[in-house]
N, C-alpha and C positions, 0 to 999 in steps of 0.2 A: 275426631279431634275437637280440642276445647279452647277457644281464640278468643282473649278479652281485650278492649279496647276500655285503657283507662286515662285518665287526664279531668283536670277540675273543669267548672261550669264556663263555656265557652270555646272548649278546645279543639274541636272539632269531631269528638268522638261521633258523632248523630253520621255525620258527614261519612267519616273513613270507614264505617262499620257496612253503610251502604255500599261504597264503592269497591271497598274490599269482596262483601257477599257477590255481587255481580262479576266480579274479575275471577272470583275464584269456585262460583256455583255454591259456596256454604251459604249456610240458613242464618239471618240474620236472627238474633232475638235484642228486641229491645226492652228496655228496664217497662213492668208493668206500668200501667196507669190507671189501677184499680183507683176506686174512692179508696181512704182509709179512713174509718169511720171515727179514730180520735184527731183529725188534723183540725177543726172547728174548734174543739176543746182546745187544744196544743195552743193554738195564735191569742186565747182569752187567756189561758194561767198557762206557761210555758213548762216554767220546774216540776208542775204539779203533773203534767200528762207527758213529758218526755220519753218518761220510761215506756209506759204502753206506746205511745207511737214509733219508737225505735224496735219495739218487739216488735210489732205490726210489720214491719218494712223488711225484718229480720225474717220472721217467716215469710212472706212474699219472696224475696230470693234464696232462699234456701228452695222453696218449691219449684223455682226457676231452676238451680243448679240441679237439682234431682232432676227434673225435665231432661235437661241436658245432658245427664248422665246416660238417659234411657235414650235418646236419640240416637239411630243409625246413620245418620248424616253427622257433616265437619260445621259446628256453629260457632258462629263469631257473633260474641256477645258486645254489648252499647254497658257498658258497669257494669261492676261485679258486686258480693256481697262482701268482698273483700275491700272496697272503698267504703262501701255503707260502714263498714265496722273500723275500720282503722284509721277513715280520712274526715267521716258526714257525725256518726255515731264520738269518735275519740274528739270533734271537736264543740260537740254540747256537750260532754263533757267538762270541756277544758273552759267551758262558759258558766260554768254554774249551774248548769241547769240539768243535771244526773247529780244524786249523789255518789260516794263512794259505795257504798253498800249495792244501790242501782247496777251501777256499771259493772261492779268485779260480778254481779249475777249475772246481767248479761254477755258477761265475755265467759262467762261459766258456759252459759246456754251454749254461745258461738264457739265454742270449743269443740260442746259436746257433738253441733252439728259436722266438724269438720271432721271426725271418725267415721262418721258414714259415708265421706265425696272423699274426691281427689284432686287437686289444685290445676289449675288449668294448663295446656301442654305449651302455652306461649301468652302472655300477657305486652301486648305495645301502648306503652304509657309518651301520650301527647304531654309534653311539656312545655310549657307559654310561661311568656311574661304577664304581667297585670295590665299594660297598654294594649297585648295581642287578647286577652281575654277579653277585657272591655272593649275593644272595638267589634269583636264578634258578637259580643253582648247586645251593643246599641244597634247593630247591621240588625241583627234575627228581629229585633221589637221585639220580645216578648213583655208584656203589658207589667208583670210580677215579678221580673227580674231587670227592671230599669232603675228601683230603688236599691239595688244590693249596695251592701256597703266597701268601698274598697279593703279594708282592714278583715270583711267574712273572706275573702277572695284570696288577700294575705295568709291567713292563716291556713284555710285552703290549701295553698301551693304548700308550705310550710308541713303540713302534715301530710300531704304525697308525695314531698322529698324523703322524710324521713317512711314514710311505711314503705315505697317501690326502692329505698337503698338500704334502710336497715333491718325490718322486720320482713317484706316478703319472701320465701325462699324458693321461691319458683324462677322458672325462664324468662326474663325480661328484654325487650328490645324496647330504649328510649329513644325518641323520636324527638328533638327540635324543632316547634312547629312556628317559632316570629317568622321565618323568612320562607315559609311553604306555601305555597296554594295549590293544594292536592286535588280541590273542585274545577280549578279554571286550568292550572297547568296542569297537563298531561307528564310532562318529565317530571313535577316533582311526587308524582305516585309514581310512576315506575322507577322511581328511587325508595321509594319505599318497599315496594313488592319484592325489589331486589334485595333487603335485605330480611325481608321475608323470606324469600324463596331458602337466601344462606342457614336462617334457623332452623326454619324446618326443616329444610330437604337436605341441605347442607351444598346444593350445586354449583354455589359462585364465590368465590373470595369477598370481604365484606371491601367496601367503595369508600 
């Protein structure tokens, strides 16, 4: 089986994907963290190296999902390439910074790769507020992600509402996660596995 853990920066995907892989013996895979060797270009002229850096990250998960297609084990993935293209990719886009031409090629490409895979057997999309994002944001430090801007985080949520309700058509379990602590409280993961356990396996009525 093929288990994605989606939700915007902050959500605690890093978090559930772990605790998940442990509870349930699946292999965790997390998003690469190859160099990409246009991100230096990308940060000096944005519009101008977009396009190649969104290929770059495109093939990167694409060869992640083959991976995991060739796997004999149950992996629960940290993102998919189905975020990179409909929530990270559709929202430079929506900044200026792909043209039209760019993008309808790249969603050519992401097309073409979607004939060869198969959509995951369960997708649990973490859904936060912008106050729960950003407090997880300033808790972690990360050094690079204390400048974001609330309005990238906005649109963010905004384009994961719309791609996990109107465009995916896979198996979704959304998850309200302002009022969870699946790290420190123990009941509020075993609320989660439990509705786990109802998709997959179909064993308990949903709570």
């Amino acid at each position: 089986m093929h288990i994605v853990i989606a939700g915007n920066i902050g959500s605690g995907k890093t978090t559930l994907t772990t605790l998940l892989a442990n509870h349930y013996g699946w292999k965790p895979q997390f998003e690469a963290v190859d160099y990409n060797p246009y991100l230096d270009d990308y940060y000096k002229d944005i519009p101008r190296w977009s396009f190649a850096l969104e290929v770059y990250f495109l093939k990167q998960r694409f060869k992640d999902l083959l991976d995991i297609a060739r796997s004999e084990q149950t992996v629960i993935q940290d993102r998919s390439i189905f975020e990179g293209v409909y929530v990270f990719t559709a929202n430079n886009y929506a900044m200026g910074n792909l043209d039209e031409r760019d993008f309808q090629c790249y969603m050519d490409l992401f097309d073409s790769m979607m004939m060869a895979v198969r959509i995951p057997d369960l997708m649990i999309y973490l859904r936060a507020s912008i106050p729960h994002l950003v407090a997880n944001i300033q808790k972690r430090g990360r050094e690079y992600e204390q400048q974001m801007q609330l309005d990238y985080l906005k649109n963010l949520n905004v384009l994961y509402d719309k791609f996990i309700f109107e465009s995916y058509k896979g198996k979704v379990l959304t998850v309200e996660v302002d009022d969870l602590d699946f790290l420190n409280r123990k009941a509020d993961l075993a609320k989660i596995i439990h509705r786990i356990d109802t998709q997959l396996f179909g064993l308990f009525p949903e709570i």
